[in-house]
C-alpha positions in Angstrom: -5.5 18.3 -16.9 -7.3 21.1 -16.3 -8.8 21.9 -13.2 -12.1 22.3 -12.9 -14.9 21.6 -10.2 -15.7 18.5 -11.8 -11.9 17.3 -11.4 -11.4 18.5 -8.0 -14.3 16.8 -7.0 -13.0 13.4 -8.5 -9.4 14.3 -7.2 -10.4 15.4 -3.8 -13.0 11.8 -3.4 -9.2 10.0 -4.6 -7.3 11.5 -1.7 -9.5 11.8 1.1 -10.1 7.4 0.3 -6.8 7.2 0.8 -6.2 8.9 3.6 -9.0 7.6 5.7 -7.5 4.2 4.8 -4.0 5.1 4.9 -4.5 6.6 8.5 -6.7 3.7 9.3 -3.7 0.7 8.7 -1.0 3.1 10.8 -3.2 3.1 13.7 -4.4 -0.5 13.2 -0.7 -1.8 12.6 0.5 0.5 15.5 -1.8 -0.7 18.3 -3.3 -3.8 17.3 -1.0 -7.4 17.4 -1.2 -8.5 14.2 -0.2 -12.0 12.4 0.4 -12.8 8.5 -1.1 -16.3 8.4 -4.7 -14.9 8.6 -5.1 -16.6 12.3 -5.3 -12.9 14.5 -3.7 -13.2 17.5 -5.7 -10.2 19.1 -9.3 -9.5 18.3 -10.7 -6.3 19.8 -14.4 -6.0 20.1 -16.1 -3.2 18.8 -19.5 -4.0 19.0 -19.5 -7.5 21.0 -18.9 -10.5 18.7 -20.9 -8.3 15.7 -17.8 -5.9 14.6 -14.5 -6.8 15.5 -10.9 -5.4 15.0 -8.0 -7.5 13.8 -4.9 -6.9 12.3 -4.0 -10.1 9.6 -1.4 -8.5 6.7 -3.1 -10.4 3.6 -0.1 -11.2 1.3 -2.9 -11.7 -1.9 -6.1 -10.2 -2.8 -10.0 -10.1 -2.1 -10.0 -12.4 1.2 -6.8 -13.8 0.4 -7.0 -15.3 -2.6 -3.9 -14.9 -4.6 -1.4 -15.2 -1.7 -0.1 -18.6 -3.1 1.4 -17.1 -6.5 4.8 -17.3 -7.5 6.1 -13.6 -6.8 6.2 -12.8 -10.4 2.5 -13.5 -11.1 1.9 -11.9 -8.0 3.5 -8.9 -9.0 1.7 -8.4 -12.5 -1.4 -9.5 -10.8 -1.7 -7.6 -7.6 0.6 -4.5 -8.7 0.7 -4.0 -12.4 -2.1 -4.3 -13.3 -4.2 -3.0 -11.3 -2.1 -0.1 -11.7 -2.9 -0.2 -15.4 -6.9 -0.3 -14.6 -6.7 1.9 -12.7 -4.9 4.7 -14.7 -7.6 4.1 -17.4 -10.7 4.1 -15.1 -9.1 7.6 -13.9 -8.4 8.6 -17.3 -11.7 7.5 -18.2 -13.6 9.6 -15.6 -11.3 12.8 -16.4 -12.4 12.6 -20.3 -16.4 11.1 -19.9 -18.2 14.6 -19.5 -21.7 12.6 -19.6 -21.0 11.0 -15.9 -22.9 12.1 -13.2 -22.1 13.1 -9.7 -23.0 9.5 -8.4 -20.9 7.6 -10.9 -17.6 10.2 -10.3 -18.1 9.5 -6.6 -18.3 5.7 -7.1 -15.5 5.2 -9.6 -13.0 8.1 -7.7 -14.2 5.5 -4.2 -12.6 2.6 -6.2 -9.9 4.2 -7.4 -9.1 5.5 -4.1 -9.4 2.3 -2.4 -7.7 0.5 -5.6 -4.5 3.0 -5.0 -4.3 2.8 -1.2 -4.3 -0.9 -1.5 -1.8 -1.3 -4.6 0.6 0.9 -2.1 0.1 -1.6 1.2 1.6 -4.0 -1.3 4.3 -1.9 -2.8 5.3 -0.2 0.9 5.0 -3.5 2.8 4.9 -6.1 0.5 1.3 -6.7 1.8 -2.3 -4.9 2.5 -3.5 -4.2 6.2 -6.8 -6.0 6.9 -8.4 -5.3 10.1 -12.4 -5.5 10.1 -14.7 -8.0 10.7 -18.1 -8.3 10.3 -20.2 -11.3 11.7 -24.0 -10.6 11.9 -24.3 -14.1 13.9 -24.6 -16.3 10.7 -27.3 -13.8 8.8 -24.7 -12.0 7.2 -20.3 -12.5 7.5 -17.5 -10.6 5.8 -13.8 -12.0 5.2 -11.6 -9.3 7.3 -11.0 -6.3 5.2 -10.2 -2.4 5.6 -11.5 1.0 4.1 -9.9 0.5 0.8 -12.1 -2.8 0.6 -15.2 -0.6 1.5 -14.2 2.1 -0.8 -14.3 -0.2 -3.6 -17.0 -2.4 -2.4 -19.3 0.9 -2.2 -18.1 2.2 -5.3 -19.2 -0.9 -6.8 -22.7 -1.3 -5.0 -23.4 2.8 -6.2 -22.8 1.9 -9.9 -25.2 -0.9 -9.6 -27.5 1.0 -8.2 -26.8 3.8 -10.8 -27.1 1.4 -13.7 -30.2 0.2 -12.6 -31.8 3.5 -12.3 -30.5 4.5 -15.8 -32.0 1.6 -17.3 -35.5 2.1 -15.5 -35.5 5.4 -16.6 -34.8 4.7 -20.8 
């Protein structure tokens, strides 16, 4: 791979996700009382009952979901292969001259937040969930961390980006 701006840019949106999260989970698991059967036992509030901190180590994916697998599935599931998506999205974004500044930046945030996640499970054998968002009914989140944002804005952008593409043609 060569190095070029374009590459240091994706590289550099890749790290700093995963540090922001990674930092993120050592202070959360270090300071806040955390459970594994998605029941917190300590709830710090941020901004009253609106944004609240948790710590619940989510043994599955997206809100859970997955937690219940035999350990095999689990592992080719929630480890290999995101791994493998992963590796080609990057791959992808490395080759795919024609991508704009927007879509390197949204693919590199779910890469970033993909990675820092797929090594929760590895190191811990689970992922560090710790946010929660409850806008008093209008709008509620699952608990999640900055990996799940990374990804979730990543997502959101290339929406956004496709849309725009299309208008445009």
């Amino acid at each position: 791979m060569k190095l070029t701006k374009r590459n240091v840019y994706i590289l550099l949106v890749i790290i700093l996700t995963i540090a922001a999260d990674q930092i993120s989970k050592v202070i959360v698991r270090a300071n806040v009382v955390g459970r594994t059967d998605f029941t917190p036992s300590e709830r710090i509030s941020l901004i009253g009952d609106y944004f609240v901190l948790m710590n619940v180590e989510n043994t599955g994916a997206f809100l859970g979901m997955g937690s219940d697998l035999s350990p095999g599935l689990r592992i080719v599931l929630l480890l290999i292969l995101p791994i493998i998506v992963l590796g080609y999205v990057l791959i992808h974004i490395l080759k795919d001259k024609s991508l704009d500044n927007w879509t390197l930046f949204a693919f590199a945030s779910i890469i970033g937040g993909g990675i820092a996640n797929v090594y929760d499970r590895i190191a811990y054998g689970s992922v560090t969930d710790f946010l929660f968002i409850d806008l008093g009914g209008v709008f509620k989140t699952g608990i999640f961390n900055l990996a799940d944002l990374s990804v979730t804005t990543g997502m959101v952008i290339l929406l956004l980006v496709s849309f725009r593409k299309k208008k445009t043609a």
